[in-house]
N, C-alpha and C positions, 0 to 999 in steps of 0.2 A: 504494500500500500504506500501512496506517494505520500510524502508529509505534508504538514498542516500548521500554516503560520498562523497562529492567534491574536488579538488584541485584546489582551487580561485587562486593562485596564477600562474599554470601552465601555462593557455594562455596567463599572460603580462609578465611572462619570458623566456618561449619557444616559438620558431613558428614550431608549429605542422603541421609536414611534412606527416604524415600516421598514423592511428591510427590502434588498434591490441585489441580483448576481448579476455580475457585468464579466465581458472578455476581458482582458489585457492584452496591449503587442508588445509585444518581449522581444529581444534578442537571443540568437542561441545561445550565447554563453549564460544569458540571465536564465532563461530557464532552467539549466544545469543547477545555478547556482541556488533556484527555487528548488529543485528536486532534493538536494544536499540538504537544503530547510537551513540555508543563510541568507535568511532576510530580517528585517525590521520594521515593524508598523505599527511600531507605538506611538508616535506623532502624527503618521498620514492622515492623509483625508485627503475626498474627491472637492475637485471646483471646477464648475463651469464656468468656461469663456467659448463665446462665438458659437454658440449651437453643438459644441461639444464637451464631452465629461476628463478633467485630466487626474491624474493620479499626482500627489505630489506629496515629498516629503517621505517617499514609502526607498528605504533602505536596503539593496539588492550587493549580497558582495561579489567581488570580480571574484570568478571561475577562474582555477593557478591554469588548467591547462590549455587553455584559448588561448590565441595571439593576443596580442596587445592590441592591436589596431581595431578591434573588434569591442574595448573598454569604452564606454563614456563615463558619467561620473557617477556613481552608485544610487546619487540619490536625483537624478535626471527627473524631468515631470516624464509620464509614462503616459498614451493614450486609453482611453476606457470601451469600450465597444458595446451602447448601450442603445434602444431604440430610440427614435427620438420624441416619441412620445412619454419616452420617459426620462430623459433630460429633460424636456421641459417640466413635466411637472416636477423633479428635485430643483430645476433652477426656481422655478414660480415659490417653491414652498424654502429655499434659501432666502432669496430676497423680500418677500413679504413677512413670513414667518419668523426669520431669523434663525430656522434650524442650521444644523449641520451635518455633514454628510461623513461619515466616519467608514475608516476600513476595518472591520470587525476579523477578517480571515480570507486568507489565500490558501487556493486547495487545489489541486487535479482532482475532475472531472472522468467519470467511468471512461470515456475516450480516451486520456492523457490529454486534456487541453487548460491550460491555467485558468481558472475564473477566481474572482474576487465580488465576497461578499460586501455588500456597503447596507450601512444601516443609518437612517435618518434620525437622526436624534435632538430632541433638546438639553443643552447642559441642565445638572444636579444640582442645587443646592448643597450645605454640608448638612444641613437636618436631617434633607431626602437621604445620604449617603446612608447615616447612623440611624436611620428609621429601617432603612432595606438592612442593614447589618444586623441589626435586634430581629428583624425577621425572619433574617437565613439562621441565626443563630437557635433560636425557638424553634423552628422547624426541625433543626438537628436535634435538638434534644428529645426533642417530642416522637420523633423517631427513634432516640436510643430506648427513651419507657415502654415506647410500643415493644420494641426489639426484647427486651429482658422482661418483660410482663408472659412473652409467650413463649 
């Protein structure tokens, strides 16, 4: 199974209103370097310009064994490959709404083809953080009474 880059961070900072799976175009050696599972997307996020969706800030390391001439710079804007009916509605609901458009996980696809998941989200509060934290925590527990009850 091909690996699977996450962003642990995105559900205790966002609350993920809809989520969206887009293409990526890659380079060959970046896809290598996705199949290795060396990347970063703990800062990314999508933005639109011009009628299309780019990827940026998202952290791909050079492949040792590719040529050099085949590098740009790891953290390049990357293109997104989404319809455009839905670019427009993630641009309609950036700019009116003031969401933001987050990289949640990069994965291969049953084919071998890179997609990337984006999730629309509004930023958290710190209350919301430590309200959903007492939540998940309760639920753990609540689960271990059940668990030792029977």
């Amino acid at each position: 199974m091909a690996p699977l880059i996450l962003n642990r961070r995105a559900k205790r900072e966002y609350e993920i209103i809809e989520t969206f799976e887009a293409g990526i175009i890659l380079t060959g050696p970046e896809v290598k370097s996705l199949r290795l599972g060396k990347a970063n997307i703990g800062d990314a996020y999508a933005d639109p310009k011009d009628g299309e969706m780019w990827l940026v800030n998202c952290h791909i390391s050079e492949y040792n064994n590719a040529q050099k001439e085949f590098h740009d710079s790891p953290t390049r804007p990357r293109k997104l490959l989404l319809h455009k009916k839905e670019i427009r509605k993630l641009q309609g609901s950036v700019q009116k709404q003031g969401l933001t458009i987050i990289v949640l996980k990069i994965y291969f696809n049953i084919k071998g083809i890179a997609k990337i998941s984006l999730g629309l989200g509004k930023g958290k509060k710190d209350r919301d953080k430590r309200a959903d934290e007492k939540r998940r925590d309760w639920q753990r527990q609540k689960q271990r009474l059940l668990r030792v009850k029977n």
